[in-house]
N, C-alpha and C positions, 0 to 999 in steps of 0.2 A: 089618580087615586087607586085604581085596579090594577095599576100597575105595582105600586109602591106595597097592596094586601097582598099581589102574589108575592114581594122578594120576603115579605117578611113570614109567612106562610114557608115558606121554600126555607126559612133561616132557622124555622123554629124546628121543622122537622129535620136540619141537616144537627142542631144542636141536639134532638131528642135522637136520632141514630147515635150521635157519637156517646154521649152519655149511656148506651146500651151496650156499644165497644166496649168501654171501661170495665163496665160491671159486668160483664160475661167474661173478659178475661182475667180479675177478679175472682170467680167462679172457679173456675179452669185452671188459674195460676200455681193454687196453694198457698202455703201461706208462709214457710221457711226458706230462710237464708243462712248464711253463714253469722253467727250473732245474734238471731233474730230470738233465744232463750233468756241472754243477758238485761237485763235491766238496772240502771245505776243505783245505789244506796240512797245519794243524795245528788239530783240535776245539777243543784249550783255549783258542785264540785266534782264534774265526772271526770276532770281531769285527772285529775288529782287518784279518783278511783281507780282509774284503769293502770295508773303506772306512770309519773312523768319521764322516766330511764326507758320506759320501752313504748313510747307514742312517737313517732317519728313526724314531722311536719307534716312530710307529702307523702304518711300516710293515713292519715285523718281525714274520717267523713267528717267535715262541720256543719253542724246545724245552722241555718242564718235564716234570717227574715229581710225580705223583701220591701221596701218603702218603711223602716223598722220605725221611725218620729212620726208616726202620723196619726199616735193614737188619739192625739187631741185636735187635728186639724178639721182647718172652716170652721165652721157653726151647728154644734151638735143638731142634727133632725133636719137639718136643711143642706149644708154643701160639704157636710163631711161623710155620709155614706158612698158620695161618690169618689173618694179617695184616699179613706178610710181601709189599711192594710192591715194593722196588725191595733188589735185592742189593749194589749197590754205596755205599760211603761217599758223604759231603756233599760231599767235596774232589771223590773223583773221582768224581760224577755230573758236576762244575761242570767239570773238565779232560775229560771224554767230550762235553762239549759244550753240556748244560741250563744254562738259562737262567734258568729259573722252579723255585721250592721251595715246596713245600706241606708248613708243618708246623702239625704239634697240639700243643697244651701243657695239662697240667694245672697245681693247684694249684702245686706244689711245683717248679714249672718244669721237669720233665720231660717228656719227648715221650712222647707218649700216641696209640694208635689203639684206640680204645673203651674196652673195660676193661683191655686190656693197655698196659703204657709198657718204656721204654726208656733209655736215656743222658738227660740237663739238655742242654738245650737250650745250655747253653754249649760242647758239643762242637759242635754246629751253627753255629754263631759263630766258633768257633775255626778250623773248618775253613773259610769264607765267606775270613777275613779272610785266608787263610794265600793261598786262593786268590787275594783281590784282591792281597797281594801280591808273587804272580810273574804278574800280567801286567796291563795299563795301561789298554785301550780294551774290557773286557767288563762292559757292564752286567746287573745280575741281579736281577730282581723277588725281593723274597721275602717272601711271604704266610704270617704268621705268625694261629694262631686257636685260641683255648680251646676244646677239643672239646668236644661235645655230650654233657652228662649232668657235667662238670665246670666250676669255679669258675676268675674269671680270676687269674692270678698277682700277689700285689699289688703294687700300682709295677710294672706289668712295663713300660707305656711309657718309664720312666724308666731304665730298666737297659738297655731298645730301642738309647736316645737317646747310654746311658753307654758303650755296645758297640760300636756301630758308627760314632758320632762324625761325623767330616768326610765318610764315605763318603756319606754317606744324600744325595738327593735328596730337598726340601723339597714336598709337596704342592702342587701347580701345576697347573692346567690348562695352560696355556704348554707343559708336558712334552712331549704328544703330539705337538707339530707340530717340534720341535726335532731337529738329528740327536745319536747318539750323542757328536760330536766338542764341540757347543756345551754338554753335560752334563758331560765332563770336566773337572776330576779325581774330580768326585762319581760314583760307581757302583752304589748299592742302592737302589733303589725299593722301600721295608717298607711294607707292606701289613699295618697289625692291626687284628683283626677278635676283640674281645672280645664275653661274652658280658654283663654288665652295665655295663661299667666304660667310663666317657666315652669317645666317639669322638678319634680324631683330627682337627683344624678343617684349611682351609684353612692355607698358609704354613706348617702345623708338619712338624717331622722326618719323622713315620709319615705315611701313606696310610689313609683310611679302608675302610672295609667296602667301600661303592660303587665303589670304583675297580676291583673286581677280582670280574666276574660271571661267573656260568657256568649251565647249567641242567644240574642233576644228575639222571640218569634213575639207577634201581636197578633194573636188571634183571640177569641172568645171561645175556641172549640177543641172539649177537651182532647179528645183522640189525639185531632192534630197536631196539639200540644206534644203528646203525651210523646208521638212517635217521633217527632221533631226531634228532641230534649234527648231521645236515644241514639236516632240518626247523627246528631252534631256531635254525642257523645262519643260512638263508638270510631267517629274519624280522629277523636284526641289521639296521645300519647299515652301510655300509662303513668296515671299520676307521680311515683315515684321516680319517674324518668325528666319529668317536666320542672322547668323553672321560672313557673308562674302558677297562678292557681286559678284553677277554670271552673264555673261555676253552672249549675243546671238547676232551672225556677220551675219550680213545679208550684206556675199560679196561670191562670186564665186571665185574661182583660176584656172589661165592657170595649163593646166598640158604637160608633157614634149611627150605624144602621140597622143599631137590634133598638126594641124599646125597652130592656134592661138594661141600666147604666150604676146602677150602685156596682162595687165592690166585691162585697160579700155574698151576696146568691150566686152571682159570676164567677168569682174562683170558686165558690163550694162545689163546682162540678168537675174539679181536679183534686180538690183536697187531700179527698182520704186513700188518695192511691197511692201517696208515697215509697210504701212499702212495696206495692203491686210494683211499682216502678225497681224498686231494689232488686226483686224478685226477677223483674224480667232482663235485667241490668246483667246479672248471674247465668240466667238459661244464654243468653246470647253474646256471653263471652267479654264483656265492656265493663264489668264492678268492678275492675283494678284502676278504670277510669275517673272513678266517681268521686270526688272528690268536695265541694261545696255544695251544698243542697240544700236550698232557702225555699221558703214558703210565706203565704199570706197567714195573719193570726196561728202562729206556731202555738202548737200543742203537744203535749206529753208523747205524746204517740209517733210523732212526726221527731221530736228528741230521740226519744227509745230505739226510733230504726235506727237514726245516725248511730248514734252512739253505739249499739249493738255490733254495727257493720266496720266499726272501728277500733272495739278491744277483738273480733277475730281476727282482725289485720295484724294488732297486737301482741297476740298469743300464736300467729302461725297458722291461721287457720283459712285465712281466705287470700 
């Protein structure tokens, strides 16, 4: 028992140092970036604002969310704070501004975050298509993948194919160096990533596994995070060099030896750094790397950076 009071004594105080990290350099950082003046007219259509002739693929910060179906998952008040990622709907994360959707499927095509699931992925769909259409010029990755510890849904590439139809963008390397406007009228970059079942090839509908990396750190502790998510980054390529799209999670995770396990307290100790993140992305040589940048409960502000950081791209300025 004395034992287990000191790790967690020892966890609380390594969490309350790094939470101190953050906010001092925070402090210290400043607060501009290249972009960091611009704010979009209207989120649901920044693409469209910024220029579809002058956004290039792989040079776009996308805003994405992290575990994006889970606003309804378990049982509200009892097992869904503990996996519980973003609060808002599929439609309107996509009209708040995201870009990018991370979802999990099990068997039975429902959206699933470990052993809890949620709504069929055809609410997810539904909502995608409803969004592409009320607006013309917004392209939106969606990275679709049989979570870990479940089987992949059978035919599910064909249901992918049967769903989303003319939208999809066909596997291509040609992609990355293309702007938004030369991709039009096609809009969804799917990204599936099964756990046995054939990849998608070259030329076809889906995107395979490869096209969509990240380096997932599990920890609970911001800093570590924070300096992680830099470290992994600045050994990439520079995005418009790369033909794949690599992704950096600026969210925290409960772990099962702190006695916080919800969600949301737990990443809120990474949140609002995003920008700080941008910022230090710049001083240390690495924003030309940056490229996907998801979060837990996306917010206007967490938008506004991407987006800022990607009409300077636009205009020549970073």
């Amino acid at each position: 028992m004395g034992t287990h009071l000191s790790k967690q004594l020892e966890r609380r105080k390594a969490i309350s140092t790094e939470k101190k990290a953050l906010a001092d350099l925070q402090q210290s950082c400043g607060c501009e970036f290249p972009g960091c003046d611009y704010t979009p007219s209207d989120r649901k259509t920044w693409m469209a604002g910024v220029g579809p002739d002058k956004l290039h693929i792989n040079k776009i910060v996308w805003p994405g969310t992290h575990d994006s179906a889970t606003n309804k998952i378990g049982i509200r008040f009892v097992s869904r704070p503990f996996a519980q990622c973003q609060s808002l709907s599929i439609y309107n994360q996509l009209v708040a501004g995201t870009r990018v959707l991370d979802i999990r499927v099990q068997e039975d095509r429902r959206v699933c975050h470990g052993i809890l699931k949620t709504y069929s992925v055809d609410v997810v769909l539904t909502d995608l298509k409803r969004f592409l259409s009320e607006t013309e010029s917004e392209i939106v990755i969606l990275e679709i993948r049989t979570e870990f510890g479940h089987e992949d849904p059978p035919e599910f590439d064909k249901y992918l194919v049967e769903q989303l139809g003319d939208h999809l963008i066909h596997q291509d390397d040609g992609v990355f160096g293309k702007t938004v406007a030369e991709l039009l009228p096609k809009r969804v970059i799917c990204v599936w990533k099964p756990r046995k079942s054939p990849q998608p090839k070259r030329g076809d509908p889906l995107w395979s596994a490869g096209y969509l990396k990240d380096n997932w750190i599990d920890t609970d502790l911001p800093s570590t995070k924070f300096e992680s998510n830099l470290k992994h980054l600045s050994q990439q390529q520079p995005a418009a060099s790369r033909k794949f799209f690599y992704r950096v999670e600026n969210t925290v995770t409960p772990q099962p030896d702190n006695p916080i396990l919800c969600v949301k307290p737990v990443t809120n100790r990474i949140h609002c750094y995003a920008k700080v993140f941008i910022i230090e992305c710049v001083k240390r040589g690495c924003a030309d790397k940056l490229q996907i940048f998801s979060t837990d409960f996306i917010d206007k502000d967490f938008v506004d950076a991407c987006v800022g950081l990607t009409f300077a791209r636009a205009e020549g300025k970073a």
